[in-house]
N, C-alpha and C positions, 0 to 999 in steps of 0.2 A: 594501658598497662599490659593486655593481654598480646597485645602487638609486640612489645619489646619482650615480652615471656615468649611467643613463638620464633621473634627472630631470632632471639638470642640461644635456642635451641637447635634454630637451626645451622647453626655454625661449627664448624667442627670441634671435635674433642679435642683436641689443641690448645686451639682459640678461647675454647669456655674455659678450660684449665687457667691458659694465662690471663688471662679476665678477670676471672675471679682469685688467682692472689694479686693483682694489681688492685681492684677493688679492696680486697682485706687488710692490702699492705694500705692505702691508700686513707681508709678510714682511721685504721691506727695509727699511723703519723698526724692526719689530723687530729685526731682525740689528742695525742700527745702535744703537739703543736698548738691546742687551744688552750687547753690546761696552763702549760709554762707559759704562755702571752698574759691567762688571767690573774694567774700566783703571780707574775712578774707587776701585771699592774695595781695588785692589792701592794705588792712591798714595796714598791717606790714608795705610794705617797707616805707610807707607812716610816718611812726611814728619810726621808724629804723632814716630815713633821720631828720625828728626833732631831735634825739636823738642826734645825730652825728653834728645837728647847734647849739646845743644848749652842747654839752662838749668843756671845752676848754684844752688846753695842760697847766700844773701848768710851771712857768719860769725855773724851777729845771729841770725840764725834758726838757725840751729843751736846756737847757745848756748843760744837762748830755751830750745830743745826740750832741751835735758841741765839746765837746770833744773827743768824740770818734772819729768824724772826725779829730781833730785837733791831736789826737795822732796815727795817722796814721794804726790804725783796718780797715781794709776791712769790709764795713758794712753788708757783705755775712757773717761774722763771729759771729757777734753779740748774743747775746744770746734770743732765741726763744722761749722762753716758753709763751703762749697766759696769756693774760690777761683781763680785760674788751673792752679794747682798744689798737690799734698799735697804736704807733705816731714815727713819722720821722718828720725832718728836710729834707727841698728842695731846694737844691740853683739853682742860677739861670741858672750854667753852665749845672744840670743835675745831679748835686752830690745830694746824700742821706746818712744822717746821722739819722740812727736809735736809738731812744731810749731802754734804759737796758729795760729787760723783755718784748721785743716788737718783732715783727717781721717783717722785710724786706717785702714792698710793693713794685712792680714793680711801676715806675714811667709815669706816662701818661703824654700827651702833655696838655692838660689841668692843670696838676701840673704845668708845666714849665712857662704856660701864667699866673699865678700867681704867680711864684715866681718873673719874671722880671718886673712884673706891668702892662701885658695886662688885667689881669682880676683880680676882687677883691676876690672874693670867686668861689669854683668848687667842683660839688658834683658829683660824676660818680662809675661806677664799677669798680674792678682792681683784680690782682690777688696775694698771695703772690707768693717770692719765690719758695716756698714748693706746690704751685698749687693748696692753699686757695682759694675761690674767698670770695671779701671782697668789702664793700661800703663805701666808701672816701668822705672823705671834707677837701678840703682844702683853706685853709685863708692864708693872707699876714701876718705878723709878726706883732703885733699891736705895737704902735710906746711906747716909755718909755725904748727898750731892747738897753743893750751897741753891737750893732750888726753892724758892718758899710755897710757889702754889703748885698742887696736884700737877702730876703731869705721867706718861704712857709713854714708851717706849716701844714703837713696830719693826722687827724683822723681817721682812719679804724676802722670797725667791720667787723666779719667774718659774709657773709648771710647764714653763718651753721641755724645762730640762729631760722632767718624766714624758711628753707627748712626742717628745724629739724620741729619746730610747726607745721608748715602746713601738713606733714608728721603725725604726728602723730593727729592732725585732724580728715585728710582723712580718718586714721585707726577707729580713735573714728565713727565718722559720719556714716562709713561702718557700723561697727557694728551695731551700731543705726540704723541706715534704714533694715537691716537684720532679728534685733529683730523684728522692726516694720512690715515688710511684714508677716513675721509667726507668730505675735501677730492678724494681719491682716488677714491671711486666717482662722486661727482658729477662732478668732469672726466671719469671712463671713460664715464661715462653720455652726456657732452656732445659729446664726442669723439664716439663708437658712431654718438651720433645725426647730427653733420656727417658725418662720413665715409661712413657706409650711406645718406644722402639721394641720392645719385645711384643705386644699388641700388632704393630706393624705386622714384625714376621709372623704372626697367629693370622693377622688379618689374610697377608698372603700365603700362607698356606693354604686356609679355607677356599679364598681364590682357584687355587690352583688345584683344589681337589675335587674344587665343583663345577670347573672346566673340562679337566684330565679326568675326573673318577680313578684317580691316582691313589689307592689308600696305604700304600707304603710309605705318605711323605711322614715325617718325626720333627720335630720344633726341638731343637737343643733347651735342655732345664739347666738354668743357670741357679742357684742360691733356692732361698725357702719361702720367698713372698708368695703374696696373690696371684705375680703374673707365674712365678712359678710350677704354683700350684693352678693356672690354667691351664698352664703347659703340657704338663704331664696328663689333665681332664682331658687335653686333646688328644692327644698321642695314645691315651684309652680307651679311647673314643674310637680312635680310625683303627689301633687295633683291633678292638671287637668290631665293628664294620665289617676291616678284611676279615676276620676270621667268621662271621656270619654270612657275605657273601663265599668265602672259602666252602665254606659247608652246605650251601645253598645248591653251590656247583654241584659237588659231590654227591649232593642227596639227588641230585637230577638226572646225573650219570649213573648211579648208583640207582636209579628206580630204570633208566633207560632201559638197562644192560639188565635188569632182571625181568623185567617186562618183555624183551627180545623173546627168549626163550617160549613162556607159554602161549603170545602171540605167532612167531613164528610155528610151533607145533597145531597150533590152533586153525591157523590158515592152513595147512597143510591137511587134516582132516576136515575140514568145508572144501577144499578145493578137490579132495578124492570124493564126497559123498555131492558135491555138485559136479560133478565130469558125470560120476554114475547117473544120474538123472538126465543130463544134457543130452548120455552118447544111448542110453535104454539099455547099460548093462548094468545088471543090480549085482549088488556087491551080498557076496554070503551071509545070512543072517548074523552067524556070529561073530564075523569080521564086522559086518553093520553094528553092532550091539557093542563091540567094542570101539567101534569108532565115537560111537554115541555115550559111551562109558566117559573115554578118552576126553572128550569134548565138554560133558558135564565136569568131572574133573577139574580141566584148566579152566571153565567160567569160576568154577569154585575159589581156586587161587588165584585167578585176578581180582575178581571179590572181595576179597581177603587183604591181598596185596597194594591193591586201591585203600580199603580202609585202614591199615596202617599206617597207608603214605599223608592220610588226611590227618589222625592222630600227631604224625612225627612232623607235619607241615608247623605246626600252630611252635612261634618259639619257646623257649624255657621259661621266658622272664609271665609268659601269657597268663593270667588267672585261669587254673584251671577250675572252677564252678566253686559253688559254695560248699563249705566245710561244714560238713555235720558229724556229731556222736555218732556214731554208728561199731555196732556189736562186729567184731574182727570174727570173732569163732560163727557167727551167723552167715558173715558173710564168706569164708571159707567153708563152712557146710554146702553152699549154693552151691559153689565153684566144683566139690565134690561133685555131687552128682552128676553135672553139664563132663565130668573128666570120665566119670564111670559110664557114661554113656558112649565116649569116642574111646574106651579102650574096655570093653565088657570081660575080655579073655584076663585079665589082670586081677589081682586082689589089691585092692586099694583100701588099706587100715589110719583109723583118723584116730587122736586123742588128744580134745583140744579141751583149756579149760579156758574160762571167762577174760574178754580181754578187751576194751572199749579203745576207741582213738576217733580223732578227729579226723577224717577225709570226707572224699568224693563218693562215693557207693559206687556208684556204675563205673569209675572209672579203677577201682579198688578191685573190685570185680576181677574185670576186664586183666588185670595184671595177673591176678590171680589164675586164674584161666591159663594165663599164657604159662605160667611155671606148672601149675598141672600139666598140659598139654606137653610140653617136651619133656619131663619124667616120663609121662604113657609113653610118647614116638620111641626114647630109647631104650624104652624097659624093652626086655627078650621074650617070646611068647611065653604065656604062664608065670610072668614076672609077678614081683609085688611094690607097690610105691604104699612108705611108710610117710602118714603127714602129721606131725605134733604141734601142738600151742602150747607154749609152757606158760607155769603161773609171772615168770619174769616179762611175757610177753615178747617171747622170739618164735618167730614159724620156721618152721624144719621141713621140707620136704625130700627126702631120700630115695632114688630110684637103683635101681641095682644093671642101670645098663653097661655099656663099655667105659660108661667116665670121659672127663676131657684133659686132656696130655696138660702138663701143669704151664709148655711154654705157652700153649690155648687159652687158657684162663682169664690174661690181661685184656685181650680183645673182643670177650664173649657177649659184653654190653656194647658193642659197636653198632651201628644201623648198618644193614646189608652184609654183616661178617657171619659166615658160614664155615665151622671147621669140615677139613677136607673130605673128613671120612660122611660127614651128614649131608652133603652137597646131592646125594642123590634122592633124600629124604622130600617130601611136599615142605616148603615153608620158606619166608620170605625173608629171614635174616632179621626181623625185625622187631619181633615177640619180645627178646629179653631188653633192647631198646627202649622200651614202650615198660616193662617192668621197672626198669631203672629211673627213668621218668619220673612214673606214678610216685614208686615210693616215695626219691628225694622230693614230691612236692608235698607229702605228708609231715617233712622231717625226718624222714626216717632211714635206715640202711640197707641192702641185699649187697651178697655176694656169693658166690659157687665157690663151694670146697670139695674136695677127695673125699670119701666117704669109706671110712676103713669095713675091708673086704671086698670092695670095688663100689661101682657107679657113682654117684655125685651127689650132692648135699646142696640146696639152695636153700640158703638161712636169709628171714627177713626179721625185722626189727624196729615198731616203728612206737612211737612214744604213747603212750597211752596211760591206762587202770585198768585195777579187775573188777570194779565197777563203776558204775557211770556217772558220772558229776553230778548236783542237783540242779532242780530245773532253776533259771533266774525267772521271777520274777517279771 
């Protein structure tokens, strides 16, 4: 069994399709096909037997047959040729007098008990002479005959007639289910084949994009089924592909080409403060001092530059760590001070109230940090960054620097997008990135607004309470 369970698996989808409605058609024709053979052989004899209570023997013919008794023919002699029906005469002693053109019926004991007056009428099997079998009725002589002693009256038919029909039935019905099963696999075959034709083209496409790494190919969607709605599974599928390796590109080029920069400046002070040592002419302390300034610096922003690239590597769909409660107004106090420390010339005014949400901490942090950090960069020396938590639970941070031109705005969450005027600022294009990130994996929203009177507004927003859920249990 388990043999024909593997083979049969391993046959194509096609093949099991049409298999299996040839099988399905195959059983139900025969369930259908046994049923009408068994109804058909219950109502034969069923309507045979009326057939035979309901014929009666004409008084000629039964006289005929008491002649033949009374002129002393052995009723084995009689003349046999079949006709619609046998009829004999039963007497009580057991004698049988067969009508002309009938043939001798062996006599049964149920014959006898109607001839003598045990029983009125008897319907049973019997067989002729000749090794017929045949189905009997027999009745008591009905009263009007000049007959003085008891006598029985048998009606036969031969059951040729029900084994012949049902016989040939069977034959019919055989056929009939026969055609029908091979009417049946070729439709399941025909079937298989329309219906898996869009499969095909899914199959080849797949083919072709795992050959090619071709992700432009598109499966045309026909209608609203399953394969259509594969269809389309595929077709957003190798969309988001291309556009994840699109962006893969981009983020490579896009770290290249920023990395050129403090690499190239970098080589360039090692290769003046190694020539100085090579040739023995030492470079001025405070050309030294700024070379080494210089050089500290850019390890700083590659530093920096590298760990944002490792952040922005990991994709969107990625679990970023587990979620915990964690106090919003706590953890924006943190971020304060780490801001008041890279911008100490600045007055930075906080007014936050209670505000709980589900995130990351370190990684909540870290965002926070970055939206501090470019309010300090563009604030003006002796500036002030204003930062609020309202009881609605939206954070506000307000810097009063030059602001960003409103056609800037759309692009400001970009990786690597640096507007023109900040391009000579330290930083890696990547910060508000990495903010945008965070939030939406909180649920939540940021966006940069115009901040009336100048500089800029980054308002965040993420789902929370102003206190903290109870503990479960």
């Amino acid at each position: 069994m388990r043999a024909l369970v593997r083979r049969f698996q391993s046959l194509p989808l096609r093949s099991r399709l049409a298999l299996l409605v040839a099988t399905a058609v195959a059983v139900a024709v025969a369930a259908v096909a046994v049923t009408c053979w068994l109804l058909t052989r219950t109502q034969l004899p069923s309507e045979l037997d009326t057939s035979l209570e309901n014929t009666s023997a004409p008084p000629s013919t039964v006289q005929n047959a008491l002649n033949n008794c009374n002129s002393g023919l052995p009723p084995e002699t009689t003349s046999g040729s079949s006709g619609f029906a046998y009829i004999q005469v039963v007497l009580a002693d057991g004698t049988r007098c067969v009508a002309p053109d009938s043939q001798a019926v062996k006599v049964q004991p149920q014959d006898l008990a109607v001839a003598d007056g045990t029983e009125h009428t008897s319907l049973h099997d019997s067989t002729t002479d000749s090794g017929t079998e045949v189905r009997v009725f027999t009745q008591r002589l009905r009263s009007g005959n000049a007959i003085s002693a008891p006598i029985a009256v048998s009606v036969a038919r031969p059951l040729t007639e029900i084994n012949s029909a049902l016989n040939r039935l069977a034959l019919l019905l055989t056929a009939v289910a026969g055609i029908g099963v091979v009417g049946a696999g070729a439709a399941g075959l025909w079937v298989a084949r329309a219906g898996l034709r869009p499969v095909d083209g899914l199959t080849r496409a797949v083919e072709h994009v795992a050959r090619t790494e071709d992700l432009t190919v598109r499966i045309p969607v026909e209608g609203e089924d399953e394969i259509a709605r594969l269809s389309r599974s595929f077709n957003s599928m190798t969309a988001a592909l291309a556009s994840s390796r699109d962006r893969q590109s981009q983020l490579i080029a896009d770290a290249g080409h920023e990395l050129r920069t403090p690499l190239t400046s970098l080589r360039t002070n090692v290769e003046l403060l190694a020539r100085s040592e090579e040739t023995g002419r030492a470079i001025p302390p405070d050309d030294r001092m700024a070379l080494m300034a210089s050089v500290k610096a850019q390890m700083t922003e590659l530093a920096s530059l590298i760990g944002d690239l490792q952040e922005l590597s990991r994709p969107d769909a990625t679990d970023p760590g587990p979620l915990q409660v964690v106090a919003l107004h706590d953890i924006v106090e943190s971020a304060l001070e780490r801001a008041r420390l890279r911008g100490p010339e600045l007055t930075i005014t906080a007014d936050l109230r209670s505000w709980y949400v589900r995130a990351e901490p370190a990684a909540l942090e870290r965002a926070l940090v970055n939206v501090l950090d470019n309010a300090v960069k563009f604030s003006p020396p002796g500036g002030s960054v204003e930062v609020a938590l309202s009881e609605g639970g939206e954070l506000t941070v307000r810097d009063h620097g030059p602001g960003i031109p409103a056609d800037e705005l759309p692009y400001v969450f970009e990786r690597f997008w640096r507007s023109p005027s900040a391009r000579a600022l330290p930083g890696s294009g990547l910060g508000l990135s990495i903010v945008a990130r965070t939030i939406h994996q909180t649920g939540g929203e940021v966006a940069l607004r115009h901040a009336a009177g100048g500089g800029t507004v980054a308002a965040i927003r993420i789902p929370g309470a102003p206190t903290p859920p109870p503990e479960t249990p």
